[in-house]
Structures are given as structure tokens and as C-alpha cells.
C-alpha positions in Angstrom: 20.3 54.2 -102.9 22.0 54.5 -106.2 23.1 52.2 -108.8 26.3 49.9 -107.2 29.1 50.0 -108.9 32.1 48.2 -109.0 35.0 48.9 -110.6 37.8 46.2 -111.3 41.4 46.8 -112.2 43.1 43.8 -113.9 46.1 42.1 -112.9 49.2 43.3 -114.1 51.8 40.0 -115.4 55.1 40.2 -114.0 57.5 42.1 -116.4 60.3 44.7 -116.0 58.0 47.6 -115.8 56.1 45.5 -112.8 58.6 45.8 -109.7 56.9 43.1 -108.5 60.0 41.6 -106.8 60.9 45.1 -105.4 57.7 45.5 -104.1 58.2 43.4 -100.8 61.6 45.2 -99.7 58.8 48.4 -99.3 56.1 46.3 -97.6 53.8 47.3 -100.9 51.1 45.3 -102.9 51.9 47.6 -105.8 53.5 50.0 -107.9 50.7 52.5 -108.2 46.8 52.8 -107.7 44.8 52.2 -111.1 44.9 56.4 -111.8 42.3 55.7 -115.1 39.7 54.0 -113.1 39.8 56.5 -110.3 39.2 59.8 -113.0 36.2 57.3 -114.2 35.1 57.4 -110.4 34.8 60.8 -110.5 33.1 60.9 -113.5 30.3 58.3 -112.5 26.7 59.7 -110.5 27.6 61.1 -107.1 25.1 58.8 -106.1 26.5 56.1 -107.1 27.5 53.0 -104.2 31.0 52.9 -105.6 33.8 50.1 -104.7 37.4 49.5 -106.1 38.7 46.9 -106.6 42.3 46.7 -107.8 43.5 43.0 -108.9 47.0 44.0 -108.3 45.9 44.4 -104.6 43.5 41.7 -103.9 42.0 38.8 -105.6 38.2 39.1 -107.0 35.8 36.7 -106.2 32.1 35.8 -108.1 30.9 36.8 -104.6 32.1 40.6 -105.7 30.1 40.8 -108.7 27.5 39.1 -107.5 27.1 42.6 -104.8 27.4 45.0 -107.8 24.8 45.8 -110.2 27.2 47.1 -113.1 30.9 46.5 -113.2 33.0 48.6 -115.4 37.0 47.6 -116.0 39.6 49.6 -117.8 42.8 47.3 -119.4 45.7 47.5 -121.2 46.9 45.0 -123.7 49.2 43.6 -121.6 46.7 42.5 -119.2 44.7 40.3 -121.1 44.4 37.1 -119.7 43.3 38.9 -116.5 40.4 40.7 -118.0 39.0 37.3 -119.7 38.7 36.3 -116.0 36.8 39.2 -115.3 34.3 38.4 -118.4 33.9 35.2 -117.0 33.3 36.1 -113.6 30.9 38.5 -115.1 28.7 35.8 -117.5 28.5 33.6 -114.4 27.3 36.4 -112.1 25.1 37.8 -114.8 25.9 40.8 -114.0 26.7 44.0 -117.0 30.6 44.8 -117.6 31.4 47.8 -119.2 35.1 48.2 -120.7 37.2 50.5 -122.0 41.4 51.6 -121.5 43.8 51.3 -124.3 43.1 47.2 -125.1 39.5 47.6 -125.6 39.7 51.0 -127.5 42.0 49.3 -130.2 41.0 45.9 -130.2 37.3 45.9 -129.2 36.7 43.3 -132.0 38.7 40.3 -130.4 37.1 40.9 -127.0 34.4 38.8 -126.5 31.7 38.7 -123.7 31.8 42.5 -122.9 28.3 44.2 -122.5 29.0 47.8 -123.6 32.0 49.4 -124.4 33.4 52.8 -123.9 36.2 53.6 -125.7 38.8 56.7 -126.5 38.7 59.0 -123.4 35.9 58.9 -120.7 35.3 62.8 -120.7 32.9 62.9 -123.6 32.7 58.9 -123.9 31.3 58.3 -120.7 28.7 60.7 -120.1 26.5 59.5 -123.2 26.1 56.0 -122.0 25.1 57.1 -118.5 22.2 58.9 -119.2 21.2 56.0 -121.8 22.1 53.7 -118.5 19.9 55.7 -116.8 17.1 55.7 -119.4 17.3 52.0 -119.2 18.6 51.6 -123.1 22.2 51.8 -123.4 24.2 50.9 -126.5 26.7 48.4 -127.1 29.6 50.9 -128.1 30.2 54.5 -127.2 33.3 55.8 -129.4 33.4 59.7 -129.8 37.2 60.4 -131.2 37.2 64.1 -130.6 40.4 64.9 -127.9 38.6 66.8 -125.0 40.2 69.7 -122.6 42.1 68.7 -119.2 40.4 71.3 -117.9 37.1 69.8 -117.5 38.6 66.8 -115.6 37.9 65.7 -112.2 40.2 65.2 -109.7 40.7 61.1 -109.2 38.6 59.4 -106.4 41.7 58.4 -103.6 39.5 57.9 -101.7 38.4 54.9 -102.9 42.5 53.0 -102.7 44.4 52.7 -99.3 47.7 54.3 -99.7 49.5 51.8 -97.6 49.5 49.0 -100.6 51.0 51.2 -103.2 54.5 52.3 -103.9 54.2 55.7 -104.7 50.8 57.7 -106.4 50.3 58.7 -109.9 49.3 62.1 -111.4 48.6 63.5 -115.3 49.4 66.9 -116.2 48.6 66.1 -120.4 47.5 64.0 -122.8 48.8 63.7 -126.6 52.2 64.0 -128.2 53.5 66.3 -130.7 55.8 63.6 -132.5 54.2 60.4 -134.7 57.0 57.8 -134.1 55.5 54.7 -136.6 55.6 52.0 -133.7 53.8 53.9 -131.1 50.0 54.2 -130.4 49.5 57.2 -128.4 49.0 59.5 -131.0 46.5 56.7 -132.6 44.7 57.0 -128.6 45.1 60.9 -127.8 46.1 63.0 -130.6 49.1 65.3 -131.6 48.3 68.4 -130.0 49.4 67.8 -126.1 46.2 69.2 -123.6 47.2 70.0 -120.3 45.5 70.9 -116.9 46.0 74.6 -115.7 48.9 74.4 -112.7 45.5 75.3 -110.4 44.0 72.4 -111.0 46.9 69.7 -110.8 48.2 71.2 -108.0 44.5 71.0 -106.3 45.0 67.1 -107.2 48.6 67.2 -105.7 46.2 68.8 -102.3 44.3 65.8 -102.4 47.2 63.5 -102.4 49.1 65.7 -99.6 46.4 65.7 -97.5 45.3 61.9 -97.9 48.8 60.9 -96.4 50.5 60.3 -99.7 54.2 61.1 -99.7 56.9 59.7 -101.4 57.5 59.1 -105.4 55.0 60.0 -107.2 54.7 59.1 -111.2 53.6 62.2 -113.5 51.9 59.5 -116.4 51.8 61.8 -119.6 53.4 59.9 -122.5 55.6 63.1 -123.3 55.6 65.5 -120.2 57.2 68.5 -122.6 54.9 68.1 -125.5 53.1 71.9 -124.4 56.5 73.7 -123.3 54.8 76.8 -123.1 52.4 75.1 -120.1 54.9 73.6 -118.3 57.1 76.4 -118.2 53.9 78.1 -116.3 53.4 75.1 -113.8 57.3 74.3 -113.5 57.7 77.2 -110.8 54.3 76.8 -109.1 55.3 73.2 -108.7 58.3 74.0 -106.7 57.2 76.2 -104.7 54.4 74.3 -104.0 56.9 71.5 -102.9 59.5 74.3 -100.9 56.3 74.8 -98.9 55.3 71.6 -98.1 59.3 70.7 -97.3 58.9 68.4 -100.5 57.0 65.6 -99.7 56.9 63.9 -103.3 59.9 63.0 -105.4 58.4 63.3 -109.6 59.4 61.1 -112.2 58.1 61.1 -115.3 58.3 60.8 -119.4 59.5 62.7 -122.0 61.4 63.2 -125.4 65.3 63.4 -125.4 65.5 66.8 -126.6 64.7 67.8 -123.3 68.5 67.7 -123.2 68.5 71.4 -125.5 66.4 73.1 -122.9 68.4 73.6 -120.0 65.9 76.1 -118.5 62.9 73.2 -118.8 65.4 70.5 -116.7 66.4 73.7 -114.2 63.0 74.2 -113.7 62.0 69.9 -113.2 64.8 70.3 -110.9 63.9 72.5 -108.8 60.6 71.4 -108.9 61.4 67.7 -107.4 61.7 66.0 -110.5 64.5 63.0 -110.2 63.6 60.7 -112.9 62.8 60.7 -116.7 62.1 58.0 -119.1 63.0 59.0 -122.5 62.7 56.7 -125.6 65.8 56.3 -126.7 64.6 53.0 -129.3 68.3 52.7 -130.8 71.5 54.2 -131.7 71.0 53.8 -135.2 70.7 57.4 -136.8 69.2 55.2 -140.0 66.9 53.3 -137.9 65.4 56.5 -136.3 65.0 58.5 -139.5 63.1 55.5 -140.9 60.8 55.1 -137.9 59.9 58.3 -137.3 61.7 59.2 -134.5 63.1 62.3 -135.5 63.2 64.5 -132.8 66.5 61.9 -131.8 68.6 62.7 -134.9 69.1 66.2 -134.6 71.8 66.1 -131.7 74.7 63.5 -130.5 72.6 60.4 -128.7 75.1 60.3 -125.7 76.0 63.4 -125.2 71.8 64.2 -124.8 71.6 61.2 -122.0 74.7 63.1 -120.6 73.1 66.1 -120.5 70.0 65.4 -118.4 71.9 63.7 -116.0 74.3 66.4 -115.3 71.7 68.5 -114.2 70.5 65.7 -111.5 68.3 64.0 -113.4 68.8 60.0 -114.3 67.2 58.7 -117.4 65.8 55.5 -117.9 65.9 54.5 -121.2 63.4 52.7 -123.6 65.0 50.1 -126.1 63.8 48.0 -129.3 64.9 45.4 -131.2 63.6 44.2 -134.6 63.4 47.2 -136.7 63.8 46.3 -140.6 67.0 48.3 -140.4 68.3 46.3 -137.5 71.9 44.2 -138.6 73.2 41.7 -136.8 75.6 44.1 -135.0 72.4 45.8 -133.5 73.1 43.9 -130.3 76.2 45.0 -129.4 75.6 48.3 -130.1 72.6 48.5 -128.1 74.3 47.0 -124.7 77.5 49.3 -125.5 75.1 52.4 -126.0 73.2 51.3 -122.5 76.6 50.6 -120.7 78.5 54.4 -122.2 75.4 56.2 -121.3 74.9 55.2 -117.3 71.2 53.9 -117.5 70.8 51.5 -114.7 66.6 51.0 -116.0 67.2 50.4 -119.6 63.9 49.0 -120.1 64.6 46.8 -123.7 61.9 44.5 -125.7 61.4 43.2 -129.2 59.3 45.0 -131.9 55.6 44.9 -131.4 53.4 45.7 -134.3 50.4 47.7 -132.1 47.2 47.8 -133.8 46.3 51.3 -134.7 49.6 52.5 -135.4 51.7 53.4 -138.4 53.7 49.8 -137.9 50.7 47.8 -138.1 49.5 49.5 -141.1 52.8 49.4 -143.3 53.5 45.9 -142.4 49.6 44.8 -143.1 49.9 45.8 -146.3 53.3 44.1 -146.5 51.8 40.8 -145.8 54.0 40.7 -142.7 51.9 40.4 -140.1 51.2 37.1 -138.1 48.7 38.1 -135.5 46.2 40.6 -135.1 47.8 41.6 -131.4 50.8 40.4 -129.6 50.3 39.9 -126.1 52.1 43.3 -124.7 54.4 41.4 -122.8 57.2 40.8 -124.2 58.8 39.3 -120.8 56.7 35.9 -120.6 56.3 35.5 -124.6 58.9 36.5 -127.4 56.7 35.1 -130.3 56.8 38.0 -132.7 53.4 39.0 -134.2 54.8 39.9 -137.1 57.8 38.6 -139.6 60.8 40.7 -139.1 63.7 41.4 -141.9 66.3 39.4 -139.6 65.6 35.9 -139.1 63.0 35.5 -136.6 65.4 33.0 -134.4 68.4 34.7 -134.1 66.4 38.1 -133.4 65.2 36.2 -130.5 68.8 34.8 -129.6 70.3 38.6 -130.0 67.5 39.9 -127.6 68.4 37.4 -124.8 72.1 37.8 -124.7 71.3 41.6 -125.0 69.0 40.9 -121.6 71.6 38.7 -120.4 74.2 41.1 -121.0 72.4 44.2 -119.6 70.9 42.7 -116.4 73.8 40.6 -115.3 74.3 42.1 -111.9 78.1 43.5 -112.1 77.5 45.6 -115.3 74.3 46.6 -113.5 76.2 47.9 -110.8 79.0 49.2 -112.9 75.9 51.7 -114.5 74.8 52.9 -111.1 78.0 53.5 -110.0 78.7 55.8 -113.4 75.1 57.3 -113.0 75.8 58.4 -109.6 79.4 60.0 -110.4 77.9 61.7 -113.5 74.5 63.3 -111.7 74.5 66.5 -109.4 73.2 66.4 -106.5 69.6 67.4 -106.0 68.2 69.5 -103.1 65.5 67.3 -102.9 67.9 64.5 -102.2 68.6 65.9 -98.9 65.1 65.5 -97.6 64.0 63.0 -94.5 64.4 59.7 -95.1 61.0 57.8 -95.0 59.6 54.4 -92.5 59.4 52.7 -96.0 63.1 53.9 -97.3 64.8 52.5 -94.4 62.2 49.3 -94.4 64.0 48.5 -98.0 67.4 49.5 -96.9 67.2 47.1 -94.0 65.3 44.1 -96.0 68.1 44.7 -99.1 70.7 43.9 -96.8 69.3 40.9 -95.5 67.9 39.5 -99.0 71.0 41.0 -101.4 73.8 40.0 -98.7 72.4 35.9 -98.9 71.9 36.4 -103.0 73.9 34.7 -105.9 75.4 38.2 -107.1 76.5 39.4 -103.0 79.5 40.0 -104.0 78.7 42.5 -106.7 76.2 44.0 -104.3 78.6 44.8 -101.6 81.3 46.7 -103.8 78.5 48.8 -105.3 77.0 50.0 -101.8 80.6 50.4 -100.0 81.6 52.3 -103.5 78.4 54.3 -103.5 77.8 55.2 -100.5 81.3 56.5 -99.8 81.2 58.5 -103.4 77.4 60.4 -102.7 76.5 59.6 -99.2 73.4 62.0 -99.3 72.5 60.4 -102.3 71.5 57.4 -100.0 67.8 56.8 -100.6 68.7 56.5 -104.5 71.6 54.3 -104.3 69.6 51.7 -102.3 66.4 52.4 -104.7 68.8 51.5 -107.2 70.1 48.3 -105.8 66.5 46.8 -105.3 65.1 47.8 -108.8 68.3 45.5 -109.3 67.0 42.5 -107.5 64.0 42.9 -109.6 65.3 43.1 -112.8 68.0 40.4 -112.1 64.7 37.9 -111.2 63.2 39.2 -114.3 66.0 38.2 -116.6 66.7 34.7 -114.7 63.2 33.8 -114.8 63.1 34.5 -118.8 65.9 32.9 -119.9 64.8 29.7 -117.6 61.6 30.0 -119.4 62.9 30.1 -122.8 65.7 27.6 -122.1 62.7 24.8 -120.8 60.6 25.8 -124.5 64.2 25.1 -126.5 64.5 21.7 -124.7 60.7 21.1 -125.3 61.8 21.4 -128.9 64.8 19.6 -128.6 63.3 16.3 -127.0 60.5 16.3 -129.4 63.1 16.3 -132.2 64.6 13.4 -130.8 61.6 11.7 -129.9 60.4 11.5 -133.3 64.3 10.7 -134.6 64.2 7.5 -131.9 60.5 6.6 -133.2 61.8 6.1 -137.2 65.1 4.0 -135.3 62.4 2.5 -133.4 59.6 1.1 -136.0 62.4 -0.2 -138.2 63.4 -2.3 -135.0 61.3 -5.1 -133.2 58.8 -5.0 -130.5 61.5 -4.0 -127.9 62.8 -1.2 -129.4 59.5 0.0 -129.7 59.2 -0.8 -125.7 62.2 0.7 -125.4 61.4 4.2 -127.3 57.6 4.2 -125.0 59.8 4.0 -121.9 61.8 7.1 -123.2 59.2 9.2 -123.9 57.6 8.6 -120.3 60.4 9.4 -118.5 61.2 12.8 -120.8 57.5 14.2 -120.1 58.4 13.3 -116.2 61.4 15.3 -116.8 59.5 17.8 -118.9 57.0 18.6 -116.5 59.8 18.3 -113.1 61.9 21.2 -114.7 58.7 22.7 -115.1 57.3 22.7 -111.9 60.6 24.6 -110.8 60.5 27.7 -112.8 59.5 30.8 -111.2 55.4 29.9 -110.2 54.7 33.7 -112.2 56.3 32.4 -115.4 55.0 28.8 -114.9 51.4 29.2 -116.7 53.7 29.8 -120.0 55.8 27.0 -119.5 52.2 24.9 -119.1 50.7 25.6 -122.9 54.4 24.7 -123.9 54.1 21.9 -121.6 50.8 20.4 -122.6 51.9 21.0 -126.1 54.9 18.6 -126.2 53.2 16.2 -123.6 50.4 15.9 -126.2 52.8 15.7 -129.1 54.4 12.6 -127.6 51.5 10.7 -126.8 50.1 10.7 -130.1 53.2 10.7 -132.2 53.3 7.0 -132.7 49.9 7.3 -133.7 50.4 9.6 -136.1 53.2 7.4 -137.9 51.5 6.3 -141.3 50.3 2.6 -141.2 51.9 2.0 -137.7 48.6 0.5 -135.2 50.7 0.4 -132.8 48.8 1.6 -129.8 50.5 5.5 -128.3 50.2 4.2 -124.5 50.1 5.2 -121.2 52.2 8.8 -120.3 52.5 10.5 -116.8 49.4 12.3 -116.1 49.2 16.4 -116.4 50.8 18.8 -113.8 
């Protein structure tokens, strides 16, 4: 028996990209399987004992890495706190981890208690430490930077993920972008020229899918699906007739770069291949702000009119926003939610500036003394402390980005986008295809849950309005109205986050105002001021124990924080000895 390997998949946080409260209308665990560990799979010994286990799924127990004899993980920044568990699961078990993914590859020097790494792309990283693995003398850190060919890629190991707890299944075509936008890391990771598989070979992966059960969405995951127009041009009309054949059993959604809009042939061809879906980076509507960013390939044509454009052919965009460029005013706010609001993008996925290490950004603001942190934490959803120092004042960025959320996700301008989405698209062939057990699973549990929501009354006029404008648009008008519920939780659940850290900041203010009243008063008013501050950690830690449980374990350090703060203030007064007393105990 060969070496037994398991393979863990960190938990992904809550945040608009998540789904995780659209996930029960569909019955589903998850969004998608982990696609990166499963092309590792297939790279590992074929006599390898392999397991899979995906955090998003199931939870992980020391008794699971107890049964392995080498665990290997692959992360993204944004789940960080969720691989430390893994380390320590690991150190307790005694058992090897290897790591690799996007975190570890750029920030390998903050992770601590990681065995070997493998960073950059497993193809030629991989093989190296398995035959030292093998040979009993592997080396902490495997880092070849060369780009290899698609071509020598395995399919992914399905096999190894049950279909029924996922939302749809993931494919790549390519790897690399042919643009260098200064905020974004994927040319840093895979390089400016885009690689692609031959049409043979992805649609043998689609085989594998097809015949494994999958159906449904399914997400292409290359950063910029156009970046080789001259190979997707070549596996545009294999693809569709690979799906005409098949009576298309996926719907494709993917990314790409707005000037998708000048090639009406390429969006014929998505079309008619299946394709209903595109996220474009869009960043802002600031010509000035592009230019000096890097995003070029967005100046050379009318913003709008580009969004326009893709959805006329049947295609909606969902749109990728930032806040917290140096060129940013203070009108940046309004301009954004008007841009989101004239263009029809119901998935206008919006967060605050993050300096990424590797990237242009980081570098320029580095040597600008700007930066704050080495890493933020990737998810700007549960934490909006800027790791760097932005030209606009730090507080009212952070005000401007939640009334921009506020704004964007309040459920009747929500609706009002789907509604002008739907009127603007064409209507897709693919749209007329069989509606699926889990489609009419969400219809049915949308009813139930939107109908007894706080917004029901929005909901209604949308459906009625919808349905009675593109009635054989059905399956997207209700996949629109629970993406809805998810990003109206979202949005709640932020702002009720932030709102319990201002008033952390707010009582601590007045605590220490009441103190100086209190120490120039007599015994009782001292008395008095201990009573206070009991009863405002009681309070403190009541309005936090009902936020949303997901967002709770950031209210906590903010928490513990203030509840620490007031007991030892009084302390902490110069030549008081007054003793801090007793305060409630910890949640």
C-alpha cells in the first residue's frame, strides 16, 4: 500500500463571493469542489491511498490526520484563520503538511508551522519534492517560477468529491493574463502570456464531469477567459457543439476583460456555446483612476455603453468594484452606486483597496512608506481595517464604502437592477432547457423564506414583474432573487458588525470621560462609575451575542478588547490605587 494522503481544503469565511446563505435554497454544502486540490490529486503517485477532504463540506477532526501519513493543503489568503487550524491539527498529530495555493506562494514567510512548501504551480513544483519524498529527503521549499503548458495537465480527480454537496463544478481552460493592472496578483502568480488547454483536452474534462452526473452551472475559473483570443476562437464552436449534443447540460459562466464588448464574434460564439455569465472588472468609472492603475484596456471605449453591449447579446455581467484608489474624491461614492444602478448589474461585487503582496500596489506604496501591514486579511466583508494608508481619510473611506454597500444591496434597488438586466438581455437558447430537481427545490424554498422576509414586499413586485416580462427566462429570475437573499444577509450582517465596533468605541470614550468626572468626586461616584462600566460590558457582550454567529468571532477580539480596556482603566489612571474590580465574566 502506498503512501496515505490526505488532502484538506480550508474553510471559506462568509463573504459576498461565498453564497453561503443561497446555498440552502439548493440543498448544497457549497459553491464549488476545491478544483486546485483535485489537479494536485492527479498529479500525486497512482499509488497513493488518497482522501479529500473539503472544510467547506465537513469539519476535520485530529482523528483525520491522525489516519494520513502526509497531509498536503492548498489556501488562499482569505482563508487564513482556517489553515492555522489545520497547522495545529497537524503539530498535535505529528503528522507532515505540505502547502501551497496563492497565500502560501506569496506569503510563505508569515506562515508558521508548515513542513514543506510548494509554491507557484504544481506542474513542475510538485514533481521535484515527490521523488525527494520518495528518497526519504525532501526540502523545506520547492519554488520553480517558470509558467508551464496546459497541455501537460491532468484531468482533476472528481472522483474524490460527491457532486450532491456542491452548487455547480468548476473547469480551467488558461492560466495568465495579458494586462498588468497595479492592484492585481495574477500576473505576479501566472505570468502575462495566457496558456490554454487544446479544446481536446478540456472537453475530455467536460466528459468526465458529464459522465460523473454533474449538470447544471458550471464556473470556467481563468482570471481572464479571452486573454489567448486566437484559442478560444478554436474551442468556442467545439464547445457548443459539444453542449447541442449533449442537449446542454451545463450553463458556463466565467471571467474576462470588458473589451470583450468590441468582439461581437467572441460573445456570439460564448453564446452559443452556453455561456450566461461574465465577471468583468470594471474597478471604477473614473477614466483618471484607470489610466493611473493600469487598467487600460477600460479607457479605450464608453464604460456603459461596453456593460450594455455584453448584455445585449444575452450575457449578464457581474461587475468588480474598488474603493480607495489615491485618485478616489469624495464623490467616488456616488458615482460608483450610480454607475452600478445605470449599468443593470444585479452582482456588483464592491470592496476597499487591498495592497496584495507581490503586486505593483504593494511595491509603490512600500516605498511610499504607506503600508501598515504586511497582508490584509482578503476579506474585506468581516474586517475593513485598511493595510495600508489611503490619500482619503481612512474613516470616512470606511463610511463611503458602507453607505455604498448599503446603497447597492438594499433590496428594492436590487430588484430594480434585475428587473433592468432582464429587459436589456436577449434571450438565450440555452435558457429554454429543462428545468432541474435543484432549480425548482430553490424556487419553492424562495417563496417560503423571501415571502416571510423583511424586504417581501420588494420581492413580490420583482417576481410578478419578471416573470410576466421573460417567462422563459425563469430559472435566472429566481437565481437572481436568491443571490439576493444572500447578499442582503451579507450587507445586514456587516453593517451590524461595524455598528457594535463604533459603539465599542463610543462607550469606551465615555467610560474614560465618566472616570476623570469620577476621581474628582468621592467614593460614590467612583461606586457609581464601577457600576456603569459592569452593566456596559453586559450590554457589550448581549448585542454581541446577537449578531450573525459567522460574523460573531470578529465582534469577540473587538469584544475582549473593550472588556479588557474597562477593567484596567482605573488602574491605569496615574496615582489612583484604587482597585479596577469585579466585571461580568467573558462570553
Amino acid at each position: 500500500m502506498g503512501t496515505k494522503a490526505l488532502l484538506v481544503y480550508p474553510e471559506m469565511p462568509p463573504t459576498y463571493w461565498s453564497m453561503r446563505y443561497a446555498l440552502p435554497f439548493l440543498g448544497r454544502k457549497a459553491t464549488l469542489p476545491p478544483l486546485g486540490l483535485l489537479t494536485v490529486a492527479s498529479l500525486l503517485p497512482e499509488d497513493w491511498e488518497l482522501r479529500l477532504l473539503d472544510l467547506n463540506v465537513e469539519p476535520i477532526t485530529l482523528a483525520d490526520i491522525e489516519a494520513a501519513d502526509l497531509v498536503l493543503t492548498s489556501a488562499m489568503l482569505v482563508q487564513r484563520a482556517s489553515l492555522e487550524g489545520v497547522i495545529a491539527l497537524c503539530q498535535a498529530a505529528g503528522r507532515p503538511l505540505v502547502a501551497g495555493g496563492p497565500y502560501p506562494t506569496s506569503c510563505r514567510d508569515q506562515i508558521e508551522g508548515v513542513d514543506y512548501f510548494v509554491l507557484g504551480e504544481a506542474e513542475v513544483n510538485l514533481p521535484p519534492f515527490l521523488e525527494d519524498f520518495k528518497r526519504g529527503c525532501p526540502k523545506r521549499c520547492y519554488q520553480d517560477l517558470s509558467h508551464p503548458e496546459l497541455t501537460r495537465t491532468p484531468p482533476p480527480r472528481f472522483d474524490l468529491v460527491d457532486r450532491g454537496h456542491y452548487a455547480g463544478a468548476a473547469l480551467q481552460y488558461s492560466r495568465g493574463c495579458p494586462h498588468h493592472c497595479e492592484f492585481c496578483d495574477i500576473v505576479e502568480l501566472f505570468g502575462h502570456r495566457p496558456r490554454t488547454k487544446t479544446p481536446a483536452q478540456f472537453l475530455a474534462e467536460l466528459d468526465v464531469l458529464f459522465d460523473g452526473g454533474w449538470r447544471g452551472s458550471l464556473f470556467i475559473v481563468d482570471d481572464n477567459f479571452i486573454g489567448n483570443r486566437t484559442q478560444v476562437r478554436r474551442l468556442l464552436p467545439e464547445l457548443a457543439h459539444w453542449q447541442e449534443q449533449r442537449g446542454f447540460p451545463f450553463s458556463f459562466y466565467t471571467e474576462a476583460s470588458l473589451d470583450l464588448a468590441a468582439d461581437e464574434a467572441l460573445m456570439d460564439g460564448m453564446v452559443q456555446a452556453g455561456f450566461n455569465m461574465v465577471f468583468v472588472g470594471i474597478e471604477t468609472p473614473d477614466q483618471a483612476t484607470l489610466t493611473a492603475i493600469g487598467k487600460r484596456q477600460n479607457t479605450h471605449s464608453d464604460l456603459l455603453a461596453n456593460v450594455h453591449a455584453i448584455q445585449a447579446k444575452g450575457l449578464e455581467v457581474s461587475g468588480g468594484f474598488i474603493v480607495g484608489f489615491d485618485e478616489d474624491g469624495d464623490d467616488i461614492f456616488d458615482r460608483q452606486i450610480r454607475f452600478i444602478d445605470e449599468a443593470a448589474i444585479p452582482t456588483a461585487m464592491v470592496g476597499l483597496l487591498t495592497a496584495l503582496p507581490q503586486t505593483r500596489l504593494h511595491a509603490r506604496l512600500t516605498s511610499e512608506g504607506r503600508i501598515l501591514a504586511l497582508s490584509a486579511g482578503g476579506n474585506n466583508t468581516h474586517d475593513l481595517d485598511l493595510n495600508f494608508v489611503p490619500r482619503m481619510e481612512a474613516g470616512a473611506l470606511r463610511a463611503g464604502y458602507k453607505r455604498l454597500l448599503a446603497d447597492v444591496y438594499r433590496p428594492s434597488r436590487y430588484f430594480a437592477r434585475c428587473l433592468h438586466l432582464l429587459c436589456r438581455m436577449k434571450r438565450r437558447k440555452a435558457s429554454c432547457r429543462r428545468i432541474r430537481r435543484p432549480e425548482l427545490r430553490a424556487f419553492f424554498h424562495s417563496l417560503i423564506r423571501q415571502t416571510f422576509s423583511r424586504y417581501v414586499l420588494d420581492y413580490w413586485f420583482y417576481l410578478i414583474r419578471a416573470l410576466f416580462l421573460r417567462p422563459l427566462m425563469a430559472t435566472e429570475i429566481v437565481t437572481m432573487a436568491v443571490k439576493g437573499h444572500h447578499f442582503f444577509v451579507i450587507t445586514e450582517s456587516l453593517l451590524e458588525l461595524e455598528h457594535f465596533k463604533d459603539r465599542l468605541r463610543r462607550s469606551r470614550q465615555e467610560l474614560e470621560e465618566r472616570l476623570r468626572r469620577a476621581l474628582q468626586g468621592n467614593a460614590n461616584s467612583l461606586a457609581a462609575w464601577k457600576t456603569y462600566r459592569d452593566r456596559l460590558v453586559a450590554q457589550a457582550r448581549a448585542r454581541c451575542n446577537r449578531l450573525n454567529p459567522d460574523f460573531r468571532s470578529s465582534a469577540l477580539g473587538a469584544f475582549e478588547e473593550f472588556r479588557s480596556t474597562a477593567e484596567h482603566l482605573l488602574a491605569s489612571v496615574p496615582g489612583s490605587m484604587a482597585p479596577s474590580g469585579a466585571v461580568s465574566p467573558r462570553p
